[in-house]
C-alpha positions as CSV (number, residue, x, y, z in Angstrom):
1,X,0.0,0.0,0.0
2,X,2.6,2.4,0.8
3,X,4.0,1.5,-3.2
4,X,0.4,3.6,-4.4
5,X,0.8,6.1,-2.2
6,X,4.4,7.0,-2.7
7,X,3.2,7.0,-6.6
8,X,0.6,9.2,-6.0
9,X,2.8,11.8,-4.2
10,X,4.8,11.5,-7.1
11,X,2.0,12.1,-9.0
12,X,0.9,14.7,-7.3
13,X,4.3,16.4,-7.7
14,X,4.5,16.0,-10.9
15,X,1.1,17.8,-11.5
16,X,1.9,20.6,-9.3
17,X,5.1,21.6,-11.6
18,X,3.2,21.4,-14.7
19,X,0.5,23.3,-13.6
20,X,3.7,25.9,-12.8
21,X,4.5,26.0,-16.1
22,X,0.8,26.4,-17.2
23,X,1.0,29.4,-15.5
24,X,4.3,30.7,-16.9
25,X,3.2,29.7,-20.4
26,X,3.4,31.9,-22.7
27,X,1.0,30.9,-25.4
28,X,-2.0,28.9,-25.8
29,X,-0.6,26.2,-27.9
30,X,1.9,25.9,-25.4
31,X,-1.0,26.0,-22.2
32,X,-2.5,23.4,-24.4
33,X,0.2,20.8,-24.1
34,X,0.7,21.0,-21.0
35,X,-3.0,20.8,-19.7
36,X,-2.9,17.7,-21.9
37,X,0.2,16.0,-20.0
38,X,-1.5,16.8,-16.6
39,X,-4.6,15.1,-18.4
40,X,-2.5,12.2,-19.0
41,X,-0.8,11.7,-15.7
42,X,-4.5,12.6,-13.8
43,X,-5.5,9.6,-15.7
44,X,-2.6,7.2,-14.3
45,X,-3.4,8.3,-10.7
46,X,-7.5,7.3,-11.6
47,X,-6.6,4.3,-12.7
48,X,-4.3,3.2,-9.8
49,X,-7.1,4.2,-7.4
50,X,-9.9,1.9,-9.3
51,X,-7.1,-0.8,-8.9
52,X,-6.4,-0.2,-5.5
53,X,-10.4,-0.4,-4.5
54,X,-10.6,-3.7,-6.2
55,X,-8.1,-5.2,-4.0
56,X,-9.5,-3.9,-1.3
């Protein structure tokens, strides 16, 4: 259990400095592919939970 937690801090970190450099962005194109990494990686974390709550 602590394995899916440590990987969600790290996803949570990781999230946190894209959404620094969403802020910094200078353009939309560039605001675009970064919302669409943080999409990715928020997907990663969903998908670790669902596993999670089926071992449970």
């Amino acid at each position: 259990m602590a394995s899916s937690t440590d990987s969600s801090a790290a996803v949570d970190d990781k999230v946190r400095r894209l959404y620094e450099r969403y802020q910094s962005a200078e353009s939309d194109e560039e605001r675009h592919e970064i919302a669409l990494e943080m999409g990715k990686l928020d997907g990663r974390r969903h998908t670790e939970i669902y596993a999670a709550l089926e071992n449970e």
